[in-house]
C-alpha positions as CSV (number, residue, x, y, z in Angstrom):
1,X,-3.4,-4.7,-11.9
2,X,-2.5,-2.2,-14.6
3,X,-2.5,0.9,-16.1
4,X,-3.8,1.5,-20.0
5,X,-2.4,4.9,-21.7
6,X,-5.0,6.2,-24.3
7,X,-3.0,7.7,-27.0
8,X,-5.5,9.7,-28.2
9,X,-5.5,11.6,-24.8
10,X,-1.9,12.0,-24.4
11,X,-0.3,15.1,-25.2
12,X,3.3,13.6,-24.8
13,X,4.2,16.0,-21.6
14,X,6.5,13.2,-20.0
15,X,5.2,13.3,-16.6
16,X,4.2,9.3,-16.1
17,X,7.8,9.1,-17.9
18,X,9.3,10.4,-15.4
19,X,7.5,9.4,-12.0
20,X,7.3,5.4,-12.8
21,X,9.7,4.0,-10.4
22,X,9.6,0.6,-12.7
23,X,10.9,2.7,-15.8
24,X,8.1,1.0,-17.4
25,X,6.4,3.7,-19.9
26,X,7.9,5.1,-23.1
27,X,7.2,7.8,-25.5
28,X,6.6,6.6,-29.4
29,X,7.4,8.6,-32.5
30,X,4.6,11.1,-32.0
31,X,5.7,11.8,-28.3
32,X,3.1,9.6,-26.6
33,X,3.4,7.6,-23.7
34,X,3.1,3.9,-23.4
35,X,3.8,1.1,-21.7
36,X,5.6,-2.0,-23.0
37,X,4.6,-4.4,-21.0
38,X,1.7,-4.2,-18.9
39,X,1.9,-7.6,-16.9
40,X,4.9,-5.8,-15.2
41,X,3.1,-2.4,-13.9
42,X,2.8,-2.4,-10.2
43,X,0.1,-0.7,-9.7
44,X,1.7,2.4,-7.9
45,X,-0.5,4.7,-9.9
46,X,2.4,7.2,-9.6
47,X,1.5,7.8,-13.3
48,X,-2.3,8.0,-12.6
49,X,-1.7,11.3,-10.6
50,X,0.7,13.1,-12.5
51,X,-1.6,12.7,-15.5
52,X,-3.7,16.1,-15.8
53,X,-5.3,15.0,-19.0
54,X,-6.5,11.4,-17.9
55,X,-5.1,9.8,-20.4
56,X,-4.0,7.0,-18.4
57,X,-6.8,4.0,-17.0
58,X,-5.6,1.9,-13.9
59,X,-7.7,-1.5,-14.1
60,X,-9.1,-2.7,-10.8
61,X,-7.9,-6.8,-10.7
62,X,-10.8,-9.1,-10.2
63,X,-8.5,-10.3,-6.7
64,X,-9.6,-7.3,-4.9
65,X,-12.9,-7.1,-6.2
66,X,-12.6,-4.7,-9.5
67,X,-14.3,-7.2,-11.7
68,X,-13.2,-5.5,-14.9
69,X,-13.5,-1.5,-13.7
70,X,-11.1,0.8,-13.9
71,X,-9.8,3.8,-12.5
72,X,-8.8,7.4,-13.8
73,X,-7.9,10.6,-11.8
74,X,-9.3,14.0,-13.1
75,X,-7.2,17.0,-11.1
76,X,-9.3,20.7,-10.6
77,X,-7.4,23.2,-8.4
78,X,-6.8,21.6,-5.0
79,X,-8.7,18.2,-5.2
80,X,-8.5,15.0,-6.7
81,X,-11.5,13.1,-8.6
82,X,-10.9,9.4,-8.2
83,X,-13.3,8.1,-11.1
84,X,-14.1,4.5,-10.6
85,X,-16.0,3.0,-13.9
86,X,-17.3,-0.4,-13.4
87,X,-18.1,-2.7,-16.0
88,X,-21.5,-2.0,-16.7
89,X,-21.1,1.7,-16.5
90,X,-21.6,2.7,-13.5
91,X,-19.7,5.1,-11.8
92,X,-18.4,6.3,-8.5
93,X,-16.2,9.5,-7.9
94,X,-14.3,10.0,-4.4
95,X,-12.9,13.6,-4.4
96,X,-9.4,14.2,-2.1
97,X,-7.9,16.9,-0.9
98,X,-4.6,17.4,-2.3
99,X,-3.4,19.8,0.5
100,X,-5.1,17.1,3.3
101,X,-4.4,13.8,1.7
102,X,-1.2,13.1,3.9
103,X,-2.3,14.8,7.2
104,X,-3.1,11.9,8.4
């Protein structure tokens, strides 16, 4: 599992920077994130929800059944959109509640 930072989305606000607990992403000369060595990400997705610009893709392993799909987060006022883009296309969104996500 890993993450994949699309430069061109990035607006270099050093959020991901500062919540990966691996000290794994780093900011180029035109203030974009990126990480060094993806092999090494561990899949926290700390990054993935401090993002507000979905710049950053978490790829769903084939080992627990992601086949090639990946994962980005899109944030609106108290919710979460979980976008899950499969191979072919195809996509699922599961919507949290920011404020309810830990009641439980």
């Amino acid at each position: 599992m890993s993450i994949k930072i699309k430069e061109n989305k990035c607006v270099g606000c050093n959020k991901c920077v500062e919540v990966c607990p691996g000290s794994l992403i780093y900011k180029n000369e035109q203030n974009k994130a990126f990480i060094k060595y993806e092999k090494d990400c561990w899949g926290c997705t700390a990054c993935l929800k401090e993002c507000k610009f979905s710049a950053i893709e978490y790829y769903l392993g084939v080992d627990i059944g992601g086949n090639g799909a990946h994962l980005y987060v899109e944030e609106n006022e108290d919710t979460l959109n979980w976008h899950i883009v499969c191979k072919n296309e195809n996509e699922t969104v599961i919507t949290t509640n920011r404020k309810e996500s830990n009641k439980y």
